[in-house]
N, C-alpha and C positions, 0 to 999 in steps of 0.2 A: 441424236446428240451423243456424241462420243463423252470417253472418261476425262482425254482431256478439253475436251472444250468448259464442260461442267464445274472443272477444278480451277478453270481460269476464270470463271464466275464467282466461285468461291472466293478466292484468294481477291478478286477485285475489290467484292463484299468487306470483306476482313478488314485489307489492308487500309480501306477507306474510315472504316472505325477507327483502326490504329490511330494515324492522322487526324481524325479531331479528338481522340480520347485524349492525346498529348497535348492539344492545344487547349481543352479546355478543364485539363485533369491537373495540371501543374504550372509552373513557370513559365513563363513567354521566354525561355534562353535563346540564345542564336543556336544552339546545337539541338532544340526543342522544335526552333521554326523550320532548321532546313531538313531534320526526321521530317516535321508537315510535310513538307515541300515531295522529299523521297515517296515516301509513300502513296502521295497522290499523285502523283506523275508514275509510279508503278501499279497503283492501281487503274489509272487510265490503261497502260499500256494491257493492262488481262482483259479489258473491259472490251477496249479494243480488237483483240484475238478471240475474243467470246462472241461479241456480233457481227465480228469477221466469218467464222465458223458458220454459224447459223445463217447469215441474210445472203453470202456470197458476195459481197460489194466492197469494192475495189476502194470506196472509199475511207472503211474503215481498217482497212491494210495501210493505207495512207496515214489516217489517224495513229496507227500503231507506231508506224517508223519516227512520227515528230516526237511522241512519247517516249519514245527509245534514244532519241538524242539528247533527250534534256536528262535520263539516266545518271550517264558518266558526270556530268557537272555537279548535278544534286546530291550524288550519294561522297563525290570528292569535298565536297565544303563541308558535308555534316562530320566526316569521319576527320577534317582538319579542324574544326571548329570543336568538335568535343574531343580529340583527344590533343589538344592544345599544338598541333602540329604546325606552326608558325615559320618553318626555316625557308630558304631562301630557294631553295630545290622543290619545295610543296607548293609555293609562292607561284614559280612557271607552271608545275605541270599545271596548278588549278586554271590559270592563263591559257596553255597551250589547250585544253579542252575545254574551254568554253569559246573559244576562236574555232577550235574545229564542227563541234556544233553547229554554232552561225551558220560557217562553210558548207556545212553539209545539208541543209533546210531547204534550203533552193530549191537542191536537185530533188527534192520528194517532189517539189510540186512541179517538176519538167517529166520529162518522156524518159527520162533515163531511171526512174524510180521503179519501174519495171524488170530491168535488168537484172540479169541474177548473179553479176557480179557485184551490182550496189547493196543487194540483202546481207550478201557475205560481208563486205566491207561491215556495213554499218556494226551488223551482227560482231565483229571481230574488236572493231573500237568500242563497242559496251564492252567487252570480255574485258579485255585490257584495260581497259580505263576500271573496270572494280577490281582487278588483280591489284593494279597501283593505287586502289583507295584501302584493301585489307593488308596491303603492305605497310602501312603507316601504322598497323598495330604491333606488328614483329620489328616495326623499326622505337615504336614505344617502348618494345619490349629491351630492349637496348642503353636503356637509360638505368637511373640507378631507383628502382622499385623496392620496392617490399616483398617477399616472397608471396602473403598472399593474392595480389593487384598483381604481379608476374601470372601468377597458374592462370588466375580470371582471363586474364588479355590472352595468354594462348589456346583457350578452351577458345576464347570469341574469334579469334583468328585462323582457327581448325573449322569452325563451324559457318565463317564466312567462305571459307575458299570451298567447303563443301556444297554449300547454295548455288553458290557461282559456277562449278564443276557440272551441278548435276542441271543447272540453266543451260549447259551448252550440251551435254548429252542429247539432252530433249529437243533440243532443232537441230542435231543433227542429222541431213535426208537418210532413207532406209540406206540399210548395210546388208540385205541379204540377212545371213541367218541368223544377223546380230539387230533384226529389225525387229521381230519379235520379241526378245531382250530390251530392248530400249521404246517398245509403245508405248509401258508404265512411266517412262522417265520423264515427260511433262508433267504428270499431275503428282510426281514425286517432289521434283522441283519448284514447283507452287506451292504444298506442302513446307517443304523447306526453308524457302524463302519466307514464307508466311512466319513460321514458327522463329528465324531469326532475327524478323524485326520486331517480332513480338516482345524477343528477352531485351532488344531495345530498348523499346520503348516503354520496358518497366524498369531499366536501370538509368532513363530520363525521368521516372515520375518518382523514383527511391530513390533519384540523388546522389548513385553509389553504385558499383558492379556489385550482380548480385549472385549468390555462392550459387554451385552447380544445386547443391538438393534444394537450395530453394528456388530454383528455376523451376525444377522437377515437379518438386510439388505445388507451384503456380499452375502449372500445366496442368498437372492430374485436377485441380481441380478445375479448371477451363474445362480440361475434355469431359470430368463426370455431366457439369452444367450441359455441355453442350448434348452430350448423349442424350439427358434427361429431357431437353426440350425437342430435339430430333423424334424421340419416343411419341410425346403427345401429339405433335404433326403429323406424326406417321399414322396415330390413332384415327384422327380425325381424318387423313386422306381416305383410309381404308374406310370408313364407316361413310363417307359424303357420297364417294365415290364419283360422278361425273358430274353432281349437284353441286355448280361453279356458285350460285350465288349460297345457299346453306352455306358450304365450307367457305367462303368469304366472314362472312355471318356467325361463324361459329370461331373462324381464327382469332376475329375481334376480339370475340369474349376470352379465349383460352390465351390473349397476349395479356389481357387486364389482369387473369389469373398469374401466368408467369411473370409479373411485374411484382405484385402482390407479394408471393411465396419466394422473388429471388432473393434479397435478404438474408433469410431464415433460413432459407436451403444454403447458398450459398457458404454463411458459419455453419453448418450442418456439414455437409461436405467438408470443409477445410479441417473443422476438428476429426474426422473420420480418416482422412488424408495424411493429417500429421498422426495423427492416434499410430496406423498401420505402419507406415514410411519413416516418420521421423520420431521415434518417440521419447528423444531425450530432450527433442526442442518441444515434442508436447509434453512433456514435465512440466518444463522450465515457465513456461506462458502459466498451463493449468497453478503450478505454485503461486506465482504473483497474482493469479487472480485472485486465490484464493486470501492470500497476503492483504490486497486492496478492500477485502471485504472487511477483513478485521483490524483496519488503521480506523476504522470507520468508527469503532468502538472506544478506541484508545487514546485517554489524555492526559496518561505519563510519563514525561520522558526518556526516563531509562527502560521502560516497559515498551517503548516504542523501538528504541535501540534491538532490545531482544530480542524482538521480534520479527521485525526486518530482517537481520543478520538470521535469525535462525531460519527463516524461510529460505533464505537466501543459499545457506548451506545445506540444505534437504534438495535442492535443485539439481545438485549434482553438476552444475554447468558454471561454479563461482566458487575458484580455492582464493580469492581475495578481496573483501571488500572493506571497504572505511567508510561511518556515517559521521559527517560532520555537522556541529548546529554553532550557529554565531552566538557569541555571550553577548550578555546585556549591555556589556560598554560596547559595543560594534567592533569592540579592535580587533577579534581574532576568533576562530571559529577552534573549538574544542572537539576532540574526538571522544564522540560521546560510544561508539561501540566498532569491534571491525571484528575479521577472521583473519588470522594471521597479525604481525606486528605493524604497524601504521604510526607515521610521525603525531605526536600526542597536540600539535596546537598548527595551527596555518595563519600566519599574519596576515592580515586584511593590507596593512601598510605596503606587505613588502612581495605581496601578489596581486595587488589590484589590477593590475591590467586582465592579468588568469581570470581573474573576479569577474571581471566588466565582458568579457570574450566569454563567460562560459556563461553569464546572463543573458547574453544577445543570441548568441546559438541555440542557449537552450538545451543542448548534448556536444561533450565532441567525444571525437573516435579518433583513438593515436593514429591509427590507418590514413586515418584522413588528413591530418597533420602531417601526418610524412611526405603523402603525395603531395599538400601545396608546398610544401619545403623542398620538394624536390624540382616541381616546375617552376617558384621562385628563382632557383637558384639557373635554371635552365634559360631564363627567359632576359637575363642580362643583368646588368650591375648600376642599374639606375637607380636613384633616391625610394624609389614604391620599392622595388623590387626588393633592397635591403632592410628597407622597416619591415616587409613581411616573412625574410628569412628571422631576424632578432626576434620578431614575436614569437611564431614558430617554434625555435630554438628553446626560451622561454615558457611554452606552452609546455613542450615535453620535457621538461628538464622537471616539474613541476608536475606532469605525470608520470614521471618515472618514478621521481622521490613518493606519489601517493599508492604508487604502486598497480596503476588504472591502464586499462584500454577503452574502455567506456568511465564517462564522468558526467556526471547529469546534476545541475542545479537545484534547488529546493529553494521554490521563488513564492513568493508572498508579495503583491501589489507589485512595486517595482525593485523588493530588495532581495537579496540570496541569502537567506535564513540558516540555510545547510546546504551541504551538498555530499552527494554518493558517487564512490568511486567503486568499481570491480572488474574483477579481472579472472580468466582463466588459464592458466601459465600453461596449459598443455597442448594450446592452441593459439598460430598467432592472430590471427581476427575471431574469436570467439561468438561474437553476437550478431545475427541478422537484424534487418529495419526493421523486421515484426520482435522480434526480441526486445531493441529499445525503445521499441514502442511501449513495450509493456513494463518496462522500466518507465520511463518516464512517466506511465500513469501512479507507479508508485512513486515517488517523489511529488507528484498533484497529491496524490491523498496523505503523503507523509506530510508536508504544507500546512494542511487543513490540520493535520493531527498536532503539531508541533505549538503550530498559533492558540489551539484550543488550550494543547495544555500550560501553554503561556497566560491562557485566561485562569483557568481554573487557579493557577499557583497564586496567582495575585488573590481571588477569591479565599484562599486556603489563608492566603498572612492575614487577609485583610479578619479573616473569622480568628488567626490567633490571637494578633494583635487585640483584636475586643473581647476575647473570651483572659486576655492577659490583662486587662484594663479591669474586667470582673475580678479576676480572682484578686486585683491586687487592692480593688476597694473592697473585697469583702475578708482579702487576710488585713488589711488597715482597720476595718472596721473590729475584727476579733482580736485584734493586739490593744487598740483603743482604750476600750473598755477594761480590761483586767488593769492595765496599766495606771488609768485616771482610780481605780478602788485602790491599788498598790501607793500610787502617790499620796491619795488623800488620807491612807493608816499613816505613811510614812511622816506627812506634813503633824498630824496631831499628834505622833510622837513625839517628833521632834519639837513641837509645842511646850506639851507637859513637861518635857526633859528629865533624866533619869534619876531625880529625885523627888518625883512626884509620888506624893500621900493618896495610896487609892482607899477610897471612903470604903468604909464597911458596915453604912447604914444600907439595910436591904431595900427601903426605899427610894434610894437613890440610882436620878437616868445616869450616871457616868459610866459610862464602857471602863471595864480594866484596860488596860494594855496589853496584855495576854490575847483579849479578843479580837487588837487591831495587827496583833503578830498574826494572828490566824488566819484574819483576812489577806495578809501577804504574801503567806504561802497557799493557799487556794487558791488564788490569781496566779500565781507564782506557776502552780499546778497546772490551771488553765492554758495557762502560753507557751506551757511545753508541750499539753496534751494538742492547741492547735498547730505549734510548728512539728511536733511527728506527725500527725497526719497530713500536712501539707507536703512535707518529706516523702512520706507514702505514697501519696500521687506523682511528684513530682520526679521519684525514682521506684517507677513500679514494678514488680515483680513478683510472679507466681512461685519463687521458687525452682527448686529441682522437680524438673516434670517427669513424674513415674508415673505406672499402673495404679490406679488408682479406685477401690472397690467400694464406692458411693454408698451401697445398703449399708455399711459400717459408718460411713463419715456421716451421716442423715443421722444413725440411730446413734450417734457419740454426743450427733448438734444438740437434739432435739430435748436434754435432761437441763442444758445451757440457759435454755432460753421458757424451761415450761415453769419455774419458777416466777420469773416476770409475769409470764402470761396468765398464773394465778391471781397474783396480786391484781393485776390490770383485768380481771373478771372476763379473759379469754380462752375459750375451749380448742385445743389444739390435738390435730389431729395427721398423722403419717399413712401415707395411701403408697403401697408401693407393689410393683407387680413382681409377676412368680420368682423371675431374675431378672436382672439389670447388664447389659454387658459392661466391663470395667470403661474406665474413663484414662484420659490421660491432665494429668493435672498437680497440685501437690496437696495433701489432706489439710496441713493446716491453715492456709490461705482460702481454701475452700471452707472451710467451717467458720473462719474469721467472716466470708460472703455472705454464709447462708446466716450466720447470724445476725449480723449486720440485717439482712431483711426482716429476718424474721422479727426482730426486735421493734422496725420500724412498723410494721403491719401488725402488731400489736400493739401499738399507743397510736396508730389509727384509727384500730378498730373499739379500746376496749374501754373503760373508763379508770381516771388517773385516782391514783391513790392520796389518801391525806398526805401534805405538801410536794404534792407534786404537778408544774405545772401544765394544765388541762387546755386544748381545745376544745368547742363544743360544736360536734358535729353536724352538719347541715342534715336538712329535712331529707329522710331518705325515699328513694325515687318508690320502690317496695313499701310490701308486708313487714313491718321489722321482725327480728329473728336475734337468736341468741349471738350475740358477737365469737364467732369462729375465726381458725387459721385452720387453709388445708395445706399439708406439704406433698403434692402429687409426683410423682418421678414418674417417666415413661418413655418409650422410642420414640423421637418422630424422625421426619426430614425434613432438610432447609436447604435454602439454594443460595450459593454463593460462586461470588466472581473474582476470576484470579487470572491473571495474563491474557486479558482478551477474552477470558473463556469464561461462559457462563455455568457450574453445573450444580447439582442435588447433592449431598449424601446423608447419611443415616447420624444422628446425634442424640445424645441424651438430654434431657428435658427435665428441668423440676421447677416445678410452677410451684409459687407461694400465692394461694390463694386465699382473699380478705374480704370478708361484707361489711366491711369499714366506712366512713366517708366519701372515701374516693379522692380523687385529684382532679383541677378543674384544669380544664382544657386547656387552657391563658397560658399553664406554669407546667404544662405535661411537658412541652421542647424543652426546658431549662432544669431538669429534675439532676441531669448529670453535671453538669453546669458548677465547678468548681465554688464553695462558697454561696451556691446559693439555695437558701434555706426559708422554710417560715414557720420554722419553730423560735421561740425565745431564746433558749441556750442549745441553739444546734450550730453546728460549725459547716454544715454544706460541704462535706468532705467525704462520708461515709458512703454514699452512693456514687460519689466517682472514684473514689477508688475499687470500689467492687468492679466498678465496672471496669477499671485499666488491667486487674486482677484478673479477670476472665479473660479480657482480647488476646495478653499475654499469655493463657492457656490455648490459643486457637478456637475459642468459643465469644459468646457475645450476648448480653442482657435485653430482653425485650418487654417491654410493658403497657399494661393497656387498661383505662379505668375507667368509671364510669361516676358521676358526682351523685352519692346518696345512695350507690346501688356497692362497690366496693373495687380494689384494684388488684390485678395478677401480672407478677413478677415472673420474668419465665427464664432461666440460668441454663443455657445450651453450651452444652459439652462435647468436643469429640471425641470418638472414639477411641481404644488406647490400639496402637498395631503394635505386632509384633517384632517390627525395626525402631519400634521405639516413635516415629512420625505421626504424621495425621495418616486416619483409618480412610480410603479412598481421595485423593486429596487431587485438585484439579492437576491437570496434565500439562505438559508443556506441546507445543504444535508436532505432528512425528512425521517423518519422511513418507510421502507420497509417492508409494513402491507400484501400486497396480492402479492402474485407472482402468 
């Protein structure tokens, strides 16, 4: 069995795949069915010449020649039929050779099929007849294209006349000492051919010509695949060696294997492929994937903007892009972030058709737009043909203004929520199908992320709204009260009237009126003291945030507050270690905090002094012990989340620690909780403001009690750096240099 007999077995093999991978890998198109058609009728014909070769029989010579007439027909419709080649001149020839055909069939099956002027013939009308089908792509070329749809169609029309060239090398009879030279040139040509319908019939299942590197790299990875499976057959032939049923027997298994493993190999390969070959499109992919992991996270929507866009710009493969999201009235879609300048609102009204066209496709590509613009305008001046020049027209006038080559929707059930536009100005078709593929799964996950954080914000009013419902019946409730004692001194004043004899027997219940002025201004007192602290919360601030040296601000608090804790029969104690590293924060808002606790964790814990009003602690879950306050300072670390990102750093810590009461579990959620209190004359103001007090330091209050056992307050600080900012502070995403 010679080399080429072998490679017309091959190529039979292949091409026969090709031919149903099309038909059953994509679209049923007319330019999908007549690839079918080509390629099974070319693969007959190798199939043909293979057990020509091998059996000697005249009838499969026979076989060959009917396979070769239907050649010229088949490969003429497909390449009319996909490259929209409709004129009136394509019209005959495809006529003129399917009549010649017919004509010619006969004589296979007469006496004169023999002849070896009819081989030449035949031989001579395939030549010509695919010369006049790869001409219809130079004659494409002639029209008014895009530059990049130009290079593509002359690569495909270099590479067809090259198949076709090195088809007629290969049968031509010896030449003497140019027969030597041309033994190789069948199974080169099979090769060839093979490899040309191959870029085919992936630019039938992409939908689109596809660029030269990524031809290149489709192929490399075909040939690694195929190397690799050639490898184990070859293992196994060598090991079975003449044991026809074993090696049957073991092919089984090792197909179930490369079934199994093609998959995994196959993205294994491909990443390896682009890794080596292309590695600014293996950025761009490895980015976005990366990107889609962490929309997964994210349910804010400026934080989502950021994100995107910043990913987006670390790619290196997009100086322009625009994320748009629909506002809540449906009218107009906002630009919620881009790179580069971007028109700030997109009318729903005054682009819905854009709207409705880029919901039903799904993606478009200005490339693509172009071409059916241009074979609209090719194909005549009928009522169709004009509505889809206006759309067209329309379509890019509206990507030009967003600045896009690629635009891809952000679809949610049946509506377009957002949508993303980008572009790379230093190329004119910048993205391959696996590119927008990878785009499109971002806008899937940005989808998800936009809707969620459309859940969350309603969640978010719906908690102000009721925490504003709280505070507004418990500021009503503490204006109430001062007010109805202000009114009722007011009313017995004005009663007695200011000529009222106040008695000056000591026996006597009559109040002076001195003591019902008293009561007026105490309320009086009261209603200012709860509208600044409602003030407090309401407009919080830490202050000018400096370095801040905590062993000083503790041992300034703690003289404040150890008088009370006397009286109130509390033993209080300062636990601090060797050094502290400084803080960043402002002293006296910090000691306003720590007093504030401190003070509460002592009339927790201690007992009230004469007139003063006392809860009575519940049974303690313990041993009882002396009523203590510890104030612990320490390092620890905490983990917090910021742009997607989740991470640790180093913070300062000071626990006020209480064997008090404790807090019951009911009212542990509500403790911050504006207004709400359960003491008699507490105003539920003191512990949310601490707590707004600290957030605005970049720190945050945690607490945790126990009922009858006692409760710790724990006040976490950041560190102070020497910029002035937070001391390791989460990172924003960075460029993805080495993979």
């Amino acid at each position: 069995m010679t080399i080429q007999t072998q490679s017309a077995l091959l190529a039979s093999i292949v091409l026969l795949a090709l031919a149903v991978g099309v038909l059953i890998g994509g679209r049923r198109t007319r330019p999908s069915v007549y690839f079918a058609l080509l390629s099974f009728v070319l693969s007959f014909w190798n199939l043909a010449e293979f057990l020509a070769a091998v059996t000697q029989s005249e009838m499969w010579v026979r076989v060959g020649y009917i396979s070769g007439l239907f050649i010229p027909f088949t490969a003429l419709k497909f390449f009319q039929s996909w490259l929209n080649a409709q004129t009136g001149v394509v019209q005959v020839a495809s006529q003129v050779i399917g009549v010649m055909s017919l004509a010619l069939l006969p004589v296979v099956f007469s006496p004169l099929w023999s002849a070896p002027w009819f081989g030449v013939l035949l031989f001579l009308y395939i030549y010509v007849s695919l010369l006049i089908s790869i001409l219809l792509i130079f004659l494409r070329l002639r029209r008014s294209l895009g530059p990049v749809e130009s290079a593509r169609l002359r690569y495909l029309g270099y590479g067809g006349l090259s198949a076709i060239t090195l088809s007629l090398l290969g049968h031509i009879p010896d030449l003497g000492a140019w027969g030597v030279v041309l033994i190789y040139m069948p199974a080169l040509a099979h090769v060839v051919i093979v490899v040309f319908l191959y870029f085919l019939s992936q630019m039938l299942l992409q939908y689109r010509l596809l660029d030269l590197n990524e031809l290149v790299g489709k192929l490399a990875v075909l040939v690694a695949l195929v190397l690799v499976l050639a490898a184990l057959y070859a293992v196994l032939a060598v090991w079975i060696d003449d044991a026809t049923g074993i090696f049957f027997f073991n092919t089984i298994i090792a197909s179930f294997v490369v079934l199994i493993l093609f998959e995994p190999m196959k993205a294994s390969i491909e990443e390896t492929v682009n890794r080596l070959l292309f590695r600014d499109r293996f950025r761009f992919v490895r980015q976005l994937a990366i990107l889609r992991r962490e929309l997964a996270n994210v349910v804010d929507l400026d934080e989502l903007a950021q994100l995107i866009l910043t990913r987006l710009e670390n790619t290196r493969r997009v100086t322009h892009a625009a994320l748009y999201v629909l506002e809540e009235d449906s009218l107009r879609y906002r630009l919620a972030g881009s790179i580069t300048e971007a028109p700030p609102t997109l009318e729903v009204a005054q682009h819905h058709n854009f709207l409705d066209e880029l919901r039903r496709q799904r993606v478009m590509v200005l490339e693509d737009i172009i071409a059916e613009l241009a074979e609209a305008i090719e194909e005549g001046e009928g009522q169709e043909e004009r509505a889809t020049v206006e759309a067209c027209e329309a379509t890019m006038a509206v990507m030009t203004a967003l600045r896009a080559t690629v635009c891809l929707p952000i679809v949610s059930g049946d509506r377009v929520i957002g949508l993303l536009a980008v572009d790379d100005e230093r190329m004119h078709e910048p993205y391959s199908a696996e590119d927008v593929r990878a785009l499109v799964q971002i806008t899937s996950q940005a989808a998800i992320s936009i809707e969620n954080s459309r859940v969350v914000a309603k969640l978010r009013e719906r908690d102000r709204l009721a925490a504003l419902g709280e505070m507004a019946a418990g500021l009503a409730h503490e204006i109430r009260n001062p007010l109805g004692a202000i009114k009722g001194a007011a009313q017995y004043l004005a009663l007695i009237g200011p000529d009222h004899a106040v008695s000056t027997d000591p026996d006597s219940d009559e109040e002076p009126p001195e003591a019902f002025l008293e009561i007026i201004i105490d309320e009086a007192n009261r209603l200012n003291n709860v509208v600044s602290q409602f003030l407090d919360y309401a407009r919080p601030h830490g202050g000018e945030l400096v370095e801040c040296d905590l062993e000083s601000i503790l041992g300034k608090t703690l003289p404040l507050f150890s008088a009370q804790a006397d009286t109130w029969g509390v033993g209080v104690r300062l636990v601090l270690p060797g050094s502290l590293p400084h803080v960043r924060g402002n002293p006296e808002t910090l000691r306003q905090v720590f007093l504030n606790l401190a003070l509460n964790a002592i009339q927790a814990t201690g007992t009230a002094p004469e007139g003063e009003p006392h809860e009575t602690p519940p049974r303690r879950a313990v041993a009882p012990s002396p009523p203590a306050l510890r104030v612990v300072a320490s390092v620890t670390r905490r983990v917090f989340g910021a742009e997607g990102q989740v991470r640790s750093r180093e913070m300062v810590e000071v626990a006020l620690e209480d064997n008090g009461r404790g807090i019951d579990e009911a009212i542990l959620p509500n403790i911050f909780i504006p207004f709400f209190t359960t003491r008699a004359k507490g105003t539920g103001l003191g512990l949310a403001v601490s707590q707004r007090i600290v957030e605005n330091m970049g720190g945050r209050i945690e607490v945790s009690s126990t009922v009858g056992v006692g409760t710790t307050f724990r006040v976490l600080l950041a560190l102070w750096d020497s910029s002035g900012g937070l001391a390791d502070p989460p990172s924003r995403p960075e460029p993805l240099d080495e993979l």
